[in-house]
MARDREN-655648 format. One record per atom (N, C-alpha, C): atom name; x, y, z. Coordinates in Angstrom, 2 decimals. Last residue first. Layout:
BEGIN
R:CA:X:Y:Z
...
//
This chain:
BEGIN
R:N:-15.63:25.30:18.98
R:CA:-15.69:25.72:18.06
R:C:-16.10:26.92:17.80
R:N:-16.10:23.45:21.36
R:CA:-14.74:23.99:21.35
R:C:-14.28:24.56:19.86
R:N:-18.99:22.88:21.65
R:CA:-18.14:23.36:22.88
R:C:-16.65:23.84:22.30
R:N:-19.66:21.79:19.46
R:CA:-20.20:22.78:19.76
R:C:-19.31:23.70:21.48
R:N:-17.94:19.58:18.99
R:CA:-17.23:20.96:17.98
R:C:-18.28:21.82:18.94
R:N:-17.19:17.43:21.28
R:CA:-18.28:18.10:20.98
R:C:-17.60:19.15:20.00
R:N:-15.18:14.56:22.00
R:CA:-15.30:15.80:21.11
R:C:-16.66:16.54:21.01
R:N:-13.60:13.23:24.83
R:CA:-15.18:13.51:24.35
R:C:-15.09:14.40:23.18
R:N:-11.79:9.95:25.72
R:CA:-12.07:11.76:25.76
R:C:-13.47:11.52:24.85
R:N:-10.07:7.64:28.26
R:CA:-11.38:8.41:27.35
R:C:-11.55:9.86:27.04
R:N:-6.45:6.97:28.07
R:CA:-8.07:7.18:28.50
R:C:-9.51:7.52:27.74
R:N:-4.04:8.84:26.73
R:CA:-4.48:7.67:27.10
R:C:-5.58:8.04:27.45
R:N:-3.58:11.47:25.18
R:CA:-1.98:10.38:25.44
R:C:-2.90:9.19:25.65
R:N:-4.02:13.46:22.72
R:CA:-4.22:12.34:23.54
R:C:-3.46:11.48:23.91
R:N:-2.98:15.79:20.96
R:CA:-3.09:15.84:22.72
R:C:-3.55:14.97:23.43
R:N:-3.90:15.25:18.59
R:CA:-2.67:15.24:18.81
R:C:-2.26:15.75:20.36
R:N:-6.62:15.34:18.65
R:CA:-6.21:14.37:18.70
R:C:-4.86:14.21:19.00
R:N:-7.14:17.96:18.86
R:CA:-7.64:18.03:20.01
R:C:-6.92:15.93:19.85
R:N:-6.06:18.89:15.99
R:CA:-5.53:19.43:17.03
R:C:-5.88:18.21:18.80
R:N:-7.96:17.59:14.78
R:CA:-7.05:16.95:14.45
R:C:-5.81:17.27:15.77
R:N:-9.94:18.71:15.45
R:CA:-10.29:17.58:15.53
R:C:-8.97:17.15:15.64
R:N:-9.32:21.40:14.12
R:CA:-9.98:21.35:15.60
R:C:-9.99:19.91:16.13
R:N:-9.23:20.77:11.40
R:CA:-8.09:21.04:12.03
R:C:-8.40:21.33:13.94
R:N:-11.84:20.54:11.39
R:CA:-11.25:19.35:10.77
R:C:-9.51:19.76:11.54
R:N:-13.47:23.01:11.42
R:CA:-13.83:21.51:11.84
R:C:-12.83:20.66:12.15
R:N:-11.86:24.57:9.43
R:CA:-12.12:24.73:10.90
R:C:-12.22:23.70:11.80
R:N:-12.81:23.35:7.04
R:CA:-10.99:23.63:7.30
R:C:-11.42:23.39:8.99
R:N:-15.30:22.04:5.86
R:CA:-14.81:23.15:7.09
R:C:-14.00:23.01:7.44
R:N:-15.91:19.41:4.37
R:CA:-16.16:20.98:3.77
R:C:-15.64:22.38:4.48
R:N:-15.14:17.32:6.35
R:CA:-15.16:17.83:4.54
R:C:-15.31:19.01:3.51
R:N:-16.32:17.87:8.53
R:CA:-15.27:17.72:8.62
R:C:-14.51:17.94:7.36
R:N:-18.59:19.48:10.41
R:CA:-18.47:19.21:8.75
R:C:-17.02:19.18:9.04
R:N:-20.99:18.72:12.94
R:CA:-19.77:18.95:12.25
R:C:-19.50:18.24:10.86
R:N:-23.57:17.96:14.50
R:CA:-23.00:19.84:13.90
R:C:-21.33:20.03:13.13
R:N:-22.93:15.44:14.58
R:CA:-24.06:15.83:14.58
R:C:-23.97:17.05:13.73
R:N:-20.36:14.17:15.72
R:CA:-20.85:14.41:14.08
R:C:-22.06:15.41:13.88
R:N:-18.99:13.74:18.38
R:CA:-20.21:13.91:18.29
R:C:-20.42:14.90:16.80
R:N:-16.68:11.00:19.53
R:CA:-16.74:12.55:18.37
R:C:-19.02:12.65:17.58
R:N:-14.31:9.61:21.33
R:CA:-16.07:9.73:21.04
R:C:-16.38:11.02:20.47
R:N:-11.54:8.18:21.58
R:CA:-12.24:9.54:21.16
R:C:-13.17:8.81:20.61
R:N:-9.52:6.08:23.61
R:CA:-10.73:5.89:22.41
R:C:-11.74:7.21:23.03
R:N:-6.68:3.75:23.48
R:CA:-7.22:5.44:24.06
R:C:-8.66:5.63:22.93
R:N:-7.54:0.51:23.79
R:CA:-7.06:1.72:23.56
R:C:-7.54:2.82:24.30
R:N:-9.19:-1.13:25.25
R:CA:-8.13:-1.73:24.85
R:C:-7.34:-0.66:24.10
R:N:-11.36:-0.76:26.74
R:CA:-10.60:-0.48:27.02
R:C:-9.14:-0.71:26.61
R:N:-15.62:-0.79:25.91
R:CA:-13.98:-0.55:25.58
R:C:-12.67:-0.25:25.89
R:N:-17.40:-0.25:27.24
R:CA:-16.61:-1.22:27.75
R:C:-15.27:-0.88:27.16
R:N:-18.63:1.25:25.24
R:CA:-19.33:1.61:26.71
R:C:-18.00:0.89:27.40
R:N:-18.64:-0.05:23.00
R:CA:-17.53:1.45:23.49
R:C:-17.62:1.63:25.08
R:N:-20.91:-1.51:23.01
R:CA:-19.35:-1.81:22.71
R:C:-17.95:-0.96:23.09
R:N:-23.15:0.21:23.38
R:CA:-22.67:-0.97:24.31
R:C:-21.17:-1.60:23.98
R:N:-22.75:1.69:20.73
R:CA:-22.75:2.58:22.45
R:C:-22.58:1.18:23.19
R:N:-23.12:-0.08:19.34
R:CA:-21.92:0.88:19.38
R:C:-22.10:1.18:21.00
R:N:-25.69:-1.01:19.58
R:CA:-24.84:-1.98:19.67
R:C:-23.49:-1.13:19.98
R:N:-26.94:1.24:19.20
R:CA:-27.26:0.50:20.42
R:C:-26.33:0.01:20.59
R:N:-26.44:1.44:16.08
R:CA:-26.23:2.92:17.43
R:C:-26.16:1.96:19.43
R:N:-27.49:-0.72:15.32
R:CA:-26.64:-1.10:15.34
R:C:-26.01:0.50:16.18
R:N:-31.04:-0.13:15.55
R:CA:-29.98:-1.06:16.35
R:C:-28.69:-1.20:16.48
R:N:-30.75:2.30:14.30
R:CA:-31.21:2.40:15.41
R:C:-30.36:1.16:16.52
R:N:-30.26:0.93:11.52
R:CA:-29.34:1.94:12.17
R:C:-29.76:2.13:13.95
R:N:-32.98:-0.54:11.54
R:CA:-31.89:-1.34:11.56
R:C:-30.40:-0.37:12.14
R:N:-34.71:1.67:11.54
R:CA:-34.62:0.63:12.89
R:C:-33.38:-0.37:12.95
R:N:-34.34:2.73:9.47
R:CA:-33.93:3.67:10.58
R:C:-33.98:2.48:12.04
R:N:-33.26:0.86:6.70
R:CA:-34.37:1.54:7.16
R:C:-33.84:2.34:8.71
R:N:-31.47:0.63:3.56
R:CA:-31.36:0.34:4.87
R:C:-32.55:1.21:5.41
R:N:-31.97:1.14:0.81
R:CA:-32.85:0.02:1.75
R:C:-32.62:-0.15:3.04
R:N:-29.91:2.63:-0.34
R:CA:-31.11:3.16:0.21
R:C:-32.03:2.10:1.01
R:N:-27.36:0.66:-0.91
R:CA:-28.09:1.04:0.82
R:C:-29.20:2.06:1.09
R:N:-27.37:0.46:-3.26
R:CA:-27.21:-0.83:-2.39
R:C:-27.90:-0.24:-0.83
R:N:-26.43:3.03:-4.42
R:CA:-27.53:2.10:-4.70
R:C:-28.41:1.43:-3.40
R:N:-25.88:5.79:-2.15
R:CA:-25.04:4.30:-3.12
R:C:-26.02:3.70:-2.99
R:N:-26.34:8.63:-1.82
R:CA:-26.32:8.17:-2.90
R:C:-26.16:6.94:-3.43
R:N:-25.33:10.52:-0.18
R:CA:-24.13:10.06:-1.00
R:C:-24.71:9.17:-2.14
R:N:-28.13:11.27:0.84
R:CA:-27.33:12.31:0.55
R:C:-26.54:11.63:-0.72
R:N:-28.94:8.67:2.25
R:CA:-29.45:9.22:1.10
R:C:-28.99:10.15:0.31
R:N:-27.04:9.09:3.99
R:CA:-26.90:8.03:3.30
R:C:-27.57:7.98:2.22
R:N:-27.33:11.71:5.52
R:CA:-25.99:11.36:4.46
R:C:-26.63:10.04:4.45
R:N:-30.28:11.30:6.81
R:CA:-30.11:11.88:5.44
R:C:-28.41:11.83:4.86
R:N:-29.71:8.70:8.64
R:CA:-30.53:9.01:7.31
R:C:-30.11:9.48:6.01
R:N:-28.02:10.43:10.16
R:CA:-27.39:8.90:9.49
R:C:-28.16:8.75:8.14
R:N:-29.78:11.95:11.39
R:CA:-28.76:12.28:10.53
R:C:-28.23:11.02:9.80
R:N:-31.59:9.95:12.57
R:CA:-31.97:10.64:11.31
R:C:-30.58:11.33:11.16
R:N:-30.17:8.61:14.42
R:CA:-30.40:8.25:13.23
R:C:-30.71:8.87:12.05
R:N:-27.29:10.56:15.41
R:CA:-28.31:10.16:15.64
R:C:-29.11:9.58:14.44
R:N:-23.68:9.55:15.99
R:CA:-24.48:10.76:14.93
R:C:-25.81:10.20:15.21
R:N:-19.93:9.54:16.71
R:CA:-21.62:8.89:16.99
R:C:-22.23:10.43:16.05
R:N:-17.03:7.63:15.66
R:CA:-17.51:8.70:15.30
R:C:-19.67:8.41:15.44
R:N:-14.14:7.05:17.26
R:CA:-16.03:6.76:17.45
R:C:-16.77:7.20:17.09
R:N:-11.03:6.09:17.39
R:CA:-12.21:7.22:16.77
R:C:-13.19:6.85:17.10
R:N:-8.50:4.87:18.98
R:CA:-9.83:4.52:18.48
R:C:-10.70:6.03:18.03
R:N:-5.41:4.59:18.68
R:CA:-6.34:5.25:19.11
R:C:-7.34:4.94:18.75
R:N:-3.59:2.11:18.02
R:CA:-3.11:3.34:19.34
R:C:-3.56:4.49:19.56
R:N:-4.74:-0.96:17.85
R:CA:-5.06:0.56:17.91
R:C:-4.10:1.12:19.00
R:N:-3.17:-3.82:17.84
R:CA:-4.14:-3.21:18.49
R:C:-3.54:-1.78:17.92
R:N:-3.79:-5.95:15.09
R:CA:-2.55:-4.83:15.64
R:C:-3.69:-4.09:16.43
R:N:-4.80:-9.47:15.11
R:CA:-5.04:-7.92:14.17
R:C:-4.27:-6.78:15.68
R:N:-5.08:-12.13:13.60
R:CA:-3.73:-11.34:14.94
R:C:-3.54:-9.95:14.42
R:N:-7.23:-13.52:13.68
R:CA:-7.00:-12.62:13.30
R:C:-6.03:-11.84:14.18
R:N:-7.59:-17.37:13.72
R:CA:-7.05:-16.44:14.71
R:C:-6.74:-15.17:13.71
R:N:-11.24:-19.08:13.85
R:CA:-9.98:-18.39:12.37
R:C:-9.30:-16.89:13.60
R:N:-12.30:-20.27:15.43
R:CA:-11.53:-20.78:14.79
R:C:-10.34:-20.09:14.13
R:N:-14.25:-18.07:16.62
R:CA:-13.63:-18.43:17.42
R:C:-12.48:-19.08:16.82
R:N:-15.75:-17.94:14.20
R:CA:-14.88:-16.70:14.57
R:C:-14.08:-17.70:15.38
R:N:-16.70:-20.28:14.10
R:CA:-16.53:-19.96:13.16
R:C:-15.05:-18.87:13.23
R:N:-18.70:-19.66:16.40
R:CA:-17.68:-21.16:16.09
R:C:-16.84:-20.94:15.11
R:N:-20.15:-17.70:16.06
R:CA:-19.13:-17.78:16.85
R:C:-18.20:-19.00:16.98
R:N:-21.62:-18.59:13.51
R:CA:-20.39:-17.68:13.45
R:C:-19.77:-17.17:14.12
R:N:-23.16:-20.94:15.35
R:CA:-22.34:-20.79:13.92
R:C:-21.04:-19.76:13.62
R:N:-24.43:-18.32:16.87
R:CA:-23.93:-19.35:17.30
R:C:-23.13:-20.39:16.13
R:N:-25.97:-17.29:15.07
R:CA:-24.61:-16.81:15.70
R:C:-24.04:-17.71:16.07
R:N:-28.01:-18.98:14.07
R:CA:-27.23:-18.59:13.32
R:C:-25.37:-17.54:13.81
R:N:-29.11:-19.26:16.36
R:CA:-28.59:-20.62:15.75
R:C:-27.84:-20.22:14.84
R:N:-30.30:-16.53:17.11
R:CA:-29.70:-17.70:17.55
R:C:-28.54:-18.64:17.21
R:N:-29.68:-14.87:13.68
R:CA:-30.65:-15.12:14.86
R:C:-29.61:-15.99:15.91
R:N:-27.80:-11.20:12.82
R:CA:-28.25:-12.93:12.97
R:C:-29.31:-13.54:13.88
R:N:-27.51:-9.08:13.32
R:CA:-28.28:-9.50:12.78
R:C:-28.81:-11.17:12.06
R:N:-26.48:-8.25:15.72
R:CA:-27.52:-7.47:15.61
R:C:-27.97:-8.32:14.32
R:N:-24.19:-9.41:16.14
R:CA:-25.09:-9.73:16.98
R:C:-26.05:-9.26:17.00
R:N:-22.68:-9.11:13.84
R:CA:-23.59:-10.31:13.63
R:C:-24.21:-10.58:15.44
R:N:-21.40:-6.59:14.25
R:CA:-22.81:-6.31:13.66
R:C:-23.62:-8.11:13.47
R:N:-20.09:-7.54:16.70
R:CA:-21.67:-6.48:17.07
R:C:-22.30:-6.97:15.91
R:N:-18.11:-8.96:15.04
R:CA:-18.96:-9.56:16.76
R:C:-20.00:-8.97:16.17
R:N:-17.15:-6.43:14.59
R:CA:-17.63:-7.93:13.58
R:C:-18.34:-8.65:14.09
R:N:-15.77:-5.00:15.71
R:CA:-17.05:-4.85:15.30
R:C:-17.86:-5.53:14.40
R:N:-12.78:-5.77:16.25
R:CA:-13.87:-5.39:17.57
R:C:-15.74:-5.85:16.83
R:N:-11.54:-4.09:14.61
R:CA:-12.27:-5.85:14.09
R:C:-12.77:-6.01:15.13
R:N:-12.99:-1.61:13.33
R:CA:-11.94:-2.02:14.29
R:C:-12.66:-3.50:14.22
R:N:-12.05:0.71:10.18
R:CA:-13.16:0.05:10.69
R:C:-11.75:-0.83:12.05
R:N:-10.21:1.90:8.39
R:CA:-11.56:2.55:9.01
R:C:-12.73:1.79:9.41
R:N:-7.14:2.85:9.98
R:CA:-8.25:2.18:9.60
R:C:-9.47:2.38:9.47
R:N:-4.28:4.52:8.86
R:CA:-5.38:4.90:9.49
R:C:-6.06:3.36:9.14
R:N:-0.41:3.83:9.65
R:CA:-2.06:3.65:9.04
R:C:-2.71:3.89:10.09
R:N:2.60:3.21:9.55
R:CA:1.97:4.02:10.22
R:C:0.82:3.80:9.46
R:N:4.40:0.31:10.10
R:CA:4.19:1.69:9.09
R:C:3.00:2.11:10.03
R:N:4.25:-2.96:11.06
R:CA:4.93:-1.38:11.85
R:C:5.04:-0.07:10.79
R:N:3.14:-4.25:9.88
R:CA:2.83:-3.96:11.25
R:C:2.98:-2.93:11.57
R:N:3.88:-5.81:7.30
R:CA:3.71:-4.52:7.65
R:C:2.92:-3.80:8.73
R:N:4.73:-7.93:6.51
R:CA:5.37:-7.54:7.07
R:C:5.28:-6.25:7.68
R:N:3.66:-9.13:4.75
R:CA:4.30:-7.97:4.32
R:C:5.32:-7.39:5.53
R:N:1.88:-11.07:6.35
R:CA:3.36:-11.50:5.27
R:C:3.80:-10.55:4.78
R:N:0.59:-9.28:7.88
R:CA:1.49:-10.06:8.22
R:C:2.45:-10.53:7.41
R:N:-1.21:-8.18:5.65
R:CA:-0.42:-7.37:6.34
R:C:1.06:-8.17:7.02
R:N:-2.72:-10.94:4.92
R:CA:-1.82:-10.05:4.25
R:C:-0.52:-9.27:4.84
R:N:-3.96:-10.90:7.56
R:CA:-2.81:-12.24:6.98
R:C:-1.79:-11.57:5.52
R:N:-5.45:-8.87:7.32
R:CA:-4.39:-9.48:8.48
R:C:-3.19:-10.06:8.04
R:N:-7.06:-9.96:4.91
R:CA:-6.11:-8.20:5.30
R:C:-5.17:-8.73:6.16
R:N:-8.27:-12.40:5.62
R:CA:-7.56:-12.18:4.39
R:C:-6.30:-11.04:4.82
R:N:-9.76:-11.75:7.71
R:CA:-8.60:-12.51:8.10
R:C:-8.18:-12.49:7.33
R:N:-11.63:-9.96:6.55
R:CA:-10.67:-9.09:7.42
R:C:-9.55:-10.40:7.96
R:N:-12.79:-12.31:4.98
R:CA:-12.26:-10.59:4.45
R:C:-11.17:-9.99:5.35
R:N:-13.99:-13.32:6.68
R:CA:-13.08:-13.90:6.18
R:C:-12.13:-13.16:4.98
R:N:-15.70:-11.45:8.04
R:CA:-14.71:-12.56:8.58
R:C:-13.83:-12.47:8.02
R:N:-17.87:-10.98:5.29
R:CA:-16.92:-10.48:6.21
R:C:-16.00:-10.52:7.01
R:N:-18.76:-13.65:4.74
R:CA:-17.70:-12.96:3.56
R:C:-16.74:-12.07:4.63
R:N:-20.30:-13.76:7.11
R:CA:-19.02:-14.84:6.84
R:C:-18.14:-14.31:5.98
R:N:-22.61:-11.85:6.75
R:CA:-21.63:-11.42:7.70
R:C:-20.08:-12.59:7.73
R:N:-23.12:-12.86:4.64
R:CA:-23.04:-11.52:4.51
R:C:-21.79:-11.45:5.81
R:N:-24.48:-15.64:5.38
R:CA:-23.21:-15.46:4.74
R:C:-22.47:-14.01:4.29
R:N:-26.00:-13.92:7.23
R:CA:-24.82:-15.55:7.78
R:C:-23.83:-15.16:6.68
R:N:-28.20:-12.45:6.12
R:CA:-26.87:-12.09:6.94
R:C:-26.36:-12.88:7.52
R:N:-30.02:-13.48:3.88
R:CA:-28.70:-13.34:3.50
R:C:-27.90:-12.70:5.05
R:N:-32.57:-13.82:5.01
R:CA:-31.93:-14.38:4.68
R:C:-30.81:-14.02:3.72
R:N:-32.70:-10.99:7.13
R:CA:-33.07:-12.24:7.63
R:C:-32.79:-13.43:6.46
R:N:-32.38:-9.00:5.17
R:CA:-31.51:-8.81:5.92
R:C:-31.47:-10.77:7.05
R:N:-33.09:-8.22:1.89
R:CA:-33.42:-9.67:2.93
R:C:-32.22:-9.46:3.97
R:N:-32.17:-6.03:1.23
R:CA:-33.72:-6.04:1.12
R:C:-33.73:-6.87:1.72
R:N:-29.21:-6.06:2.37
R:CA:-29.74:-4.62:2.88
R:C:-31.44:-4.46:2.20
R:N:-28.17:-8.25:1.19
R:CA:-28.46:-7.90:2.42
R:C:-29.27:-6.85:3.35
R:N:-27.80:-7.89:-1.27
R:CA:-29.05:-8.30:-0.91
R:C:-29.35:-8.19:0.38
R:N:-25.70:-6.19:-0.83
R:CA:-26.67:-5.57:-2.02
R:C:-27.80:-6.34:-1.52
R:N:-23.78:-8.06:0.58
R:CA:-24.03:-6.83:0.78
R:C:-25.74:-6.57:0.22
R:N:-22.82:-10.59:-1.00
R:CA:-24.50:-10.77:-0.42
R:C:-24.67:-9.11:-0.07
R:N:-20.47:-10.11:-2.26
R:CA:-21.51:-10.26:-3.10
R:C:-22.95:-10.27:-2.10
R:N:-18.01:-7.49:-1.48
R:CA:-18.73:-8.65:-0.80
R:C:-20.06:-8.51:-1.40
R:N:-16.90:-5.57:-2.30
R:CA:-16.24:-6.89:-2.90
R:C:-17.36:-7.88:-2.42
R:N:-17.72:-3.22:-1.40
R:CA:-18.07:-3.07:-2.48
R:C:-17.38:-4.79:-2.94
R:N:-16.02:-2.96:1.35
R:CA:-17.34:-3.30:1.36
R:C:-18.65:-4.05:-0.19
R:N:-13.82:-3.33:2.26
R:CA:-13.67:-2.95:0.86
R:C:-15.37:-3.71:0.47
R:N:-12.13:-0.57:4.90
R:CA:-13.02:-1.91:4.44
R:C:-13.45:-1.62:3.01
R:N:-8.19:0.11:4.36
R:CA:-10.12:0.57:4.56
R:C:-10.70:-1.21:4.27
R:N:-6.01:1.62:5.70
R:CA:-6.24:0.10:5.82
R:C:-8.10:0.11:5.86
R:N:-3.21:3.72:4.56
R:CA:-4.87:3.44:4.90
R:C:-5.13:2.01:4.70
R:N:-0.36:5.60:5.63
R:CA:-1.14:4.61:4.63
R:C:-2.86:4.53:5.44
R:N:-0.26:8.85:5.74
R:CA:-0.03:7.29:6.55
R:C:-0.69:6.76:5.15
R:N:0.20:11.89:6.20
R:CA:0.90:10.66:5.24
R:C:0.64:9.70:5.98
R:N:-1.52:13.05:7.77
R:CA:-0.76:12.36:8.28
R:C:0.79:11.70:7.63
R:N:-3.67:14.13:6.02
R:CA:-3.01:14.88:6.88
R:C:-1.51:14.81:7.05
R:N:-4.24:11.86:5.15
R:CA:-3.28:12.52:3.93
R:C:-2.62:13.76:4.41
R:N:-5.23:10.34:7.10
R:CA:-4.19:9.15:6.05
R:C:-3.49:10.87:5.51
R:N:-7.44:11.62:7.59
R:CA:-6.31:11.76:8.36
R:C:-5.34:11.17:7.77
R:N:-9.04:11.08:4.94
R:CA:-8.55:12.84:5.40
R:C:-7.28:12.65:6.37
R:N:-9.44:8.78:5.40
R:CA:-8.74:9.19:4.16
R:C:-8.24:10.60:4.46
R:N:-11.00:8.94:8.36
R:CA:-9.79:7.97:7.46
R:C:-8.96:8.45:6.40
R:N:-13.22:10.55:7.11
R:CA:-12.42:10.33:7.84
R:C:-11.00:9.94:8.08
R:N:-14.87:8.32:5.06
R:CA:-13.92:10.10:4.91
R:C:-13.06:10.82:5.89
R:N:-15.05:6.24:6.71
R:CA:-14.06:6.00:5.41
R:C:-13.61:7.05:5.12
R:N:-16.67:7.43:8.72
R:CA:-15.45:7.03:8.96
R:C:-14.24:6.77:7.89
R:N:-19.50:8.48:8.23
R:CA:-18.47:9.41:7.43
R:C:-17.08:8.87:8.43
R:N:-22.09:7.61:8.51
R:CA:-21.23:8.64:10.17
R:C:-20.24:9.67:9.14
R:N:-22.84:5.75:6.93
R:CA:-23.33:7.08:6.88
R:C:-22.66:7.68:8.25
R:N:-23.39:3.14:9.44
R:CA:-23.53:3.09:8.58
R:C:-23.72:4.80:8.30
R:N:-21.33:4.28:12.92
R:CA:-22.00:3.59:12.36
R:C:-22.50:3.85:10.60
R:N:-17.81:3.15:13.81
R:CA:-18.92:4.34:13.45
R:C:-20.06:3.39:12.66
R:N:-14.04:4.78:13.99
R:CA:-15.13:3.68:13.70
R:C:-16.98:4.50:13.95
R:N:-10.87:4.34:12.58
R:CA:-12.18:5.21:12.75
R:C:-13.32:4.12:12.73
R:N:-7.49:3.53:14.07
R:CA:-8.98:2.84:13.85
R:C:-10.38:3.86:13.83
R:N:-4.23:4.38:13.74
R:CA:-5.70:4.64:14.16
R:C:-6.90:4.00:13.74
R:N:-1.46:3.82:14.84
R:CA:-1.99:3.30:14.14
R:C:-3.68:3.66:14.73
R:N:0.62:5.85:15.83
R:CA:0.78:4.77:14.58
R:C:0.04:4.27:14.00
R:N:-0.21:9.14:16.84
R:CA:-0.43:7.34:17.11
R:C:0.15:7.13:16.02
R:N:2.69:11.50:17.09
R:CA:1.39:10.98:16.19
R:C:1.02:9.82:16.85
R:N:3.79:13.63:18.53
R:CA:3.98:12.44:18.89
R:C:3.04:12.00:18.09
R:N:5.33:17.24:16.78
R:CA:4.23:16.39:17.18
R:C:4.38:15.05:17.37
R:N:7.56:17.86:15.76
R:CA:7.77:17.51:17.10
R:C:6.35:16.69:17.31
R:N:5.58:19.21:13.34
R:CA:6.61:18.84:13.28
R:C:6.73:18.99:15.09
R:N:3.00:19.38:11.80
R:CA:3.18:18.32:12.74
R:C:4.22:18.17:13.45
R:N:0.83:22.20:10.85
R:CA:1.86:21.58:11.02
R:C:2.47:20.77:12.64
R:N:-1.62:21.45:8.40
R:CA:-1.07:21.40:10.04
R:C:-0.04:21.45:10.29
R:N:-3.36:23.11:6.31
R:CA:-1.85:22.82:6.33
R:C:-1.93:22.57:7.87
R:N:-6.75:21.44:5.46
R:CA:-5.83:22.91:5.83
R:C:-4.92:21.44:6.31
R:N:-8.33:20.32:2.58
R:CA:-7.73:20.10:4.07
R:C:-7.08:21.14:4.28
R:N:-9.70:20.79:0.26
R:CA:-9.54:22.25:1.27
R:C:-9.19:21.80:2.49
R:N:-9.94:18.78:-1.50
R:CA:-9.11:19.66:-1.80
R:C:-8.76:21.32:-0.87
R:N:-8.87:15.87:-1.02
R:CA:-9.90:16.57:-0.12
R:C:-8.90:17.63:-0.88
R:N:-7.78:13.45:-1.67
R:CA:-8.92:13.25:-2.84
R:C:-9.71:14.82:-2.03
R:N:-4.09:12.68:-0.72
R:CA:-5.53:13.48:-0.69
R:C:-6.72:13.50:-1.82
R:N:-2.76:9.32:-1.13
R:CA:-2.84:10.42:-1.57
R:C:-4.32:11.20:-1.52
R:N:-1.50:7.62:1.86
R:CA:-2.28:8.19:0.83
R:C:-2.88:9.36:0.44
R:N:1.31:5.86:0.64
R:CA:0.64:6.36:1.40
R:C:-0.33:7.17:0.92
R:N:0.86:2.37:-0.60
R:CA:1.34:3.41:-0.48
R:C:0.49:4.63:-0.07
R:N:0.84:-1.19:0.00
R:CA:0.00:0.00:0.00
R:C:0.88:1.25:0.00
//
């Protein structure tokens, strides 16, 4: 992978120099939050490479999102076995140690097949998971990027991609639930909770260098971003 190149044409200039960067960041978030834009913005801030999900490879997706009750076993198995692919990649490259953004945390593979599988059917893809070892690089920060449903709504209708006007507000509803109970615990990094709601990270120099600032001051623990408090 090489590092990556900006697609944002009004990131503002930071300058990093003495700055302690993480090595390795994980944006995470629910469907429409804006973690993949995310990601790519800090990747070009940063120069880092980028380690994205490649959502657009996995064939049940598209059906997943009209039959969510028969296609999410193997929807959520492509997935698995997607992110043990990357790993295992990374590993024979050897590439642990470069610097990357991610935009997703393998933490969240669990959640979303606990939101949409049944019984018998998790139970399967915890046998499943439990088998295949992903010796995935812990985070040396977590992102969280939260947003309420109806905003989630309208950017997903906003951007436009075929495949997911079918998602409905109860299915986002659940997987907001599932986040907040996953983070709620979370302690395996330093992990920023960033409230999206009133912020334009893509379009507002301001936004975005406020974010970036308030990240390069985290050493450990939990923090909170509101832009309405420090904007």
């Amino acid at each position: 992978m090489q590092p990556m190149k900006t697609e944002f044409d009004n990131l503002p200039t930071i300058d990093l120099e003495g700055k302690k960067l993480p090595r390795f960041i994980a944006v995470e978030g629910n469907i429409g939050v804006g973690k993949t834009t995310l990601a790519k913005q800090l990747a070009a801030t940063f120069n880092y490479e980028t380690l994205l999900e490649s959502a657009e490879e996995n064939p049940f997706l598209e059906r997943f999102y009209f039959d969510r009750k028969g296609t999410a076993l193997p929807t959520q198995l492509y997935f698995l076995f997607q992110r043990s692919r990357q790993f295992s990649q990374l590993r024979q490259a050897d590439m642990f140690q470069p610097v990357r953004v991610s935009d997703f945390l393998i933490n969240k593979d669990p959640l979303f097949a606990s939101v949409t599988l049944d019984r018998d059917e998790l139970d399967l893809y915890n046998k499943v998971y439990d088998q295949i070892v992903i010796d995935a690089p812990t985070p040396d920060l977590v992102i969280y990027l939260q947003a309420p449903v109806d905003i989630l709504m309208q950017r997903i209708r906003k951007r436009g991609i075929s495949a997911e006007q079918a998602i409905d507000s109860e299915y986002l509803h659940q997987l907001n639930e599932a986040y907040t109970q996953l983070f709620h615990y979370y302690n395996d990094s330093p992990l920023l909770i960033v409230n999206t709601t009133e912020i334009d990270l893509v379009n507002n120099p301001q936004h975005f260098r406020a974010l970036v600032d308030y990240i390069l001051n985290i050493q450990n623990g939990r923090h909170y971003f509101n832009p309405t408090s420090v904007l």
